[in-house]
C-alpha positions as CSV (number, residue, x, y, z in Angstrom):
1,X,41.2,15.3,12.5
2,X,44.7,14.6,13.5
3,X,47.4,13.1,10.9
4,X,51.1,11.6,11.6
5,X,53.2,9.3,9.5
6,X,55.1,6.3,10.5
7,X,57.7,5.3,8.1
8,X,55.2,6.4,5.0
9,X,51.9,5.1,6.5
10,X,49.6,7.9,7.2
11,X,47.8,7.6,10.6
12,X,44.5,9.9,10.4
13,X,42.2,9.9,13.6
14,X,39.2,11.0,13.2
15,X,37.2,13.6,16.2
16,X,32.8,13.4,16.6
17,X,30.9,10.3,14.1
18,X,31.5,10.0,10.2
19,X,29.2,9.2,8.1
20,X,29.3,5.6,6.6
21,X,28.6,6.8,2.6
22,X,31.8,9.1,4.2
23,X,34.3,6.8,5.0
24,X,33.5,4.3,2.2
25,X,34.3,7.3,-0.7
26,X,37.1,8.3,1.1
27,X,38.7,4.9,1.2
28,X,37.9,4.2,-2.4
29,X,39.8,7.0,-3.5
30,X,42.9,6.4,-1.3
31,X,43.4,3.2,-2.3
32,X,42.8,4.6,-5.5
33,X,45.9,6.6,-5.2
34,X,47.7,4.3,-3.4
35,X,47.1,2.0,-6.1
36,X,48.7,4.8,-8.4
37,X,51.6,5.6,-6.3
38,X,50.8,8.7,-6.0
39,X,49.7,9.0,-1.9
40,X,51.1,6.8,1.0
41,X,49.2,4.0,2.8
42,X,46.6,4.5,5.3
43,X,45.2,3.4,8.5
44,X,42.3,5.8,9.5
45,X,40.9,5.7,12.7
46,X,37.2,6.5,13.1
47,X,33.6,5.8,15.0
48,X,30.2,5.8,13.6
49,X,26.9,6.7,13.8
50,X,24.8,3.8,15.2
51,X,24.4,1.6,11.7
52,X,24.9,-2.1,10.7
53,X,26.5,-2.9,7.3
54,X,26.1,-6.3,4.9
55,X,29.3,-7.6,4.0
56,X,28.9,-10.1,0.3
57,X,27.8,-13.2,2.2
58,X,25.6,-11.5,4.5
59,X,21.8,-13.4,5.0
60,X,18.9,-11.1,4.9
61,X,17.5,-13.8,8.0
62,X,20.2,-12.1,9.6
63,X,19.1,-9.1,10.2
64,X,16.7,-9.4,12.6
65,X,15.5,-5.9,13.2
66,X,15.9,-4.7,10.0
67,X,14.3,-0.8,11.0
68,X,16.4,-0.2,14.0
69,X,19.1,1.3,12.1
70,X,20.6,2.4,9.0
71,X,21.9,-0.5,6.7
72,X,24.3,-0.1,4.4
73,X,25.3,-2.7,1.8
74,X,29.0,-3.1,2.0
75,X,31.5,-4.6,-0.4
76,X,33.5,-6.1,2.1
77,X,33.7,-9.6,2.5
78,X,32.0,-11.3,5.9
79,X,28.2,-10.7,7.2
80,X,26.5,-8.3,8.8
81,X,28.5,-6.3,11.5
82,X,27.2,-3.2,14.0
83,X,29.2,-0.1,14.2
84,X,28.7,2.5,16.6
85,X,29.9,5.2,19.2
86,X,32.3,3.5,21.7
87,X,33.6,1.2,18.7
88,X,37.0,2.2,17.6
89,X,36.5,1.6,13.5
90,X,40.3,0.7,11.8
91,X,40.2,1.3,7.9
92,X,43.3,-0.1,6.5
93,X,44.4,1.2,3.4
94,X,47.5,-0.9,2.8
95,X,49.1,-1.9,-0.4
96,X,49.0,-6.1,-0.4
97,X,50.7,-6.2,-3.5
98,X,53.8,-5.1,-2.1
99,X,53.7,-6.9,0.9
100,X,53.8,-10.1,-0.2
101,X,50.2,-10.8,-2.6
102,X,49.0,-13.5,-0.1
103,X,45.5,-12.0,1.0
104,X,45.2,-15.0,3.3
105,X,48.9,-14.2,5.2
106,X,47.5,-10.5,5.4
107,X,43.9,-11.2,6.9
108,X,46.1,-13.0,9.4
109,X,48.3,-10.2,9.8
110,X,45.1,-8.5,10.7
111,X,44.4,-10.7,13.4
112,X,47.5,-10.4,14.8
113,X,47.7,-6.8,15.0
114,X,44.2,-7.0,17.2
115,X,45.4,-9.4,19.6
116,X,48.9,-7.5,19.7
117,X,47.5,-4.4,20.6
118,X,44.6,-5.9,23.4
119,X,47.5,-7.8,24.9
120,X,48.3,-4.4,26.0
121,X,45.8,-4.2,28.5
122,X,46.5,-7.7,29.1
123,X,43.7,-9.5,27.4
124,X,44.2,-12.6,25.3
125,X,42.6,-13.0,22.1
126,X,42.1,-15.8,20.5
127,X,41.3,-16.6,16.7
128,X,38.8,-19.9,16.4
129,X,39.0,-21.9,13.3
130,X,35.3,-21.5,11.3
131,X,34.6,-18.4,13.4
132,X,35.8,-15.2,11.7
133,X,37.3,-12.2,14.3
134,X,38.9,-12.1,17.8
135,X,37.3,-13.8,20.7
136,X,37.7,-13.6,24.7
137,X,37.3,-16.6,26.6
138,X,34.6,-15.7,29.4
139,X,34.8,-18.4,32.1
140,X,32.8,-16.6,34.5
141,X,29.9,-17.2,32.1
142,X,27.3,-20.0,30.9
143,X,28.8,-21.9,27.9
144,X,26.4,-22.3,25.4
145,X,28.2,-25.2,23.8
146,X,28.8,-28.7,25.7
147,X,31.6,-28.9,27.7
148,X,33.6,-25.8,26.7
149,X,34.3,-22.0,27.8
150,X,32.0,-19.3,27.1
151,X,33.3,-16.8,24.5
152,X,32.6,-13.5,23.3
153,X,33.6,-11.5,20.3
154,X,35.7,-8.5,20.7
155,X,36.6,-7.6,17.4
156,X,35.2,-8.0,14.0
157,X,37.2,-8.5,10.4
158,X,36.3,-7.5,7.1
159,X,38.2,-6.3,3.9
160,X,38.0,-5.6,0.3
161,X,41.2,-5.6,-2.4
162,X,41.2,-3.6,-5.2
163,X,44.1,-3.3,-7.4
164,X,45.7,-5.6,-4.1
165,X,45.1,-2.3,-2.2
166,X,43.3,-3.1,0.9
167,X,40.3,-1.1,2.4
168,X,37.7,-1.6,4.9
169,X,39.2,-3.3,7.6
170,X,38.6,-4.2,11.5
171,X,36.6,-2.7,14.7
172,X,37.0,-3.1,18.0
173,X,34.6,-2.7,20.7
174,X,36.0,-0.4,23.8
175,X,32.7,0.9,24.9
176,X,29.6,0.7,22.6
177,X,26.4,-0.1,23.4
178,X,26.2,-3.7,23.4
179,X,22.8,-3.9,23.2
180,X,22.9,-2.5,19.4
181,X,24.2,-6.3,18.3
182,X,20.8,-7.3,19.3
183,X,19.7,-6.3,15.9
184,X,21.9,-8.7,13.8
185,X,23.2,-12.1,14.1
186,X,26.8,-11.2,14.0
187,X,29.0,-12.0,11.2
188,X,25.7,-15.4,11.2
189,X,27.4,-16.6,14.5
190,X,24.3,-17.2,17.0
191,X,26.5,-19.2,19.8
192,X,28.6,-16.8,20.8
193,X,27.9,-13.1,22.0
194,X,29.8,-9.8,21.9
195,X,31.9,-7.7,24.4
196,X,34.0,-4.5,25.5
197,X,36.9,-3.6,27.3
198,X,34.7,-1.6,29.5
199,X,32.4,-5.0,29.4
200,X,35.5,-6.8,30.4
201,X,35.6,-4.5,33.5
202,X,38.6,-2.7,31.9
203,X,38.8,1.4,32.1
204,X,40.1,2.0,28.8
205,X,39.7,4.9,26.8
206,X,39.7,5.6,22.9
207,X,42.6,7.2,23.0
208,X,44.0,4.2,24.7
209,X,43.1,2.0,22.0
210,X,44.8,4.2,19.5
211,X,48.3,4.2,21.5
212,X,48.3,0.2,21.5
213,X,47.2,0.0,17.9
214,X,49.7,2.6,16.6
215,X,52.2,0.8,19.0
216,X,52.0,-2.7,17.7
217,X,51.5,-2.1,14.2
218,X,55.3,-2.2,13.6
219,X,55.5,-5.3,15.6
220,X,53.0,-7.2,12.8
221,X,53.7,-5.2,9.7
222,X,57.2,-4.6,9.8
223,X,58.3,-0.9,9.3
């Protein structure tokens, strides 16, 4: 496990799979004590055992291979999502309260911070009214809807507030199995499919991913 701080946000990357029931009790008591003042904000940096998680507005219809993998009820708002090796996990642990109390502005911020840091490898992300996450227009593929571009998502977005301290967060897929999201309809979107860097015929590493996040954060949150 490696830690560094940036101007009082603690980074912590995590090495090898946590545990789900892991990371969900550790975020609930750091925002805990960030809630407190009494530790710094967080964004930690993990990957996961093969599992899918129900976010509050998940459908049980949804999940359409319900022994495959774990499942794990989540608190977070959104649907069901997959999490797995190859997926780089970002729990944000970040006190909305004192930046600004506008959850909507911050799930925006969000956003912006994934397209930020995959304009790095010079991919262009897109956010699509009605259709929650960041998406990568696929020309080279079938459309499934009449008269526009095939699109695929690359990175999912859920969060919780308590206390307007943020946990949960966002992944984004640099090489998992792809084939996992065959067990769920993601986030209820059946249109639409899922993709990787490495999918997108780009050789990028974890560690990559990590760089570009840690390098745009500043950009979107300010330091």
């Amino acid at each position: 496990m490696e830690r560094t701080a940036t101007a009082m946000v603690e980074w912590i990357t995590s090495d090898g799979l946590v545990e789900y029931d892991q990371a969900v009790a550790f975020m609930e008591r750091r925002a805990a004590a960030i809630a407190d003042g009494a530790e710094d904000e967080c964004i930690w940096l993990v990957e996961h055992p093969p599992l899918y998680t129900a976010g509050t507005s998940a459908r049980r219809e949804d999940l359409t291979d319900p022994e495959r993998f774990p499942v794990y009820e989540s608190k977070r708002g959104g649907q069901y999502t997959y999490h797995g090796p190859g997926q780089r996990v970002v729990y944000v642990m970040l006190n909305v309260g004192q930046r600004g109390h506008d959850v909507r502005r911050f799930v925006q911020q969000l956003e912006s911070w994934v397209i930020a840091a995959l304009d790095e490898f010079n991919v262009k992300g897109h956010i699509r009214e009605g259709r929650v996450g960041v998406w990568v227009e696929r020309p080279e593929k079938p459309s499934t809807v009449a008269g526009g571009i095939a699109e695929d998502k690359i990175a999912a977005i859920g969060i919780r507030l308590r206390k307007w301290v943020s946990f949960h967060g966002i992944s984004i897929n640099v090489e998992p199995e792809l084939e996992h999201f065959s067990g769920i309809v993601p986030c209820g979107i059946t249109e639409y499919g899922v993709t990787s860097l490495v999918d997108l015929g780009l050789p990028v590493t974890m560690a990559d991913v990590d760089v570009a996040l840690q390098r745009s954060f500043a950009k979107v949150f300010g330091s």
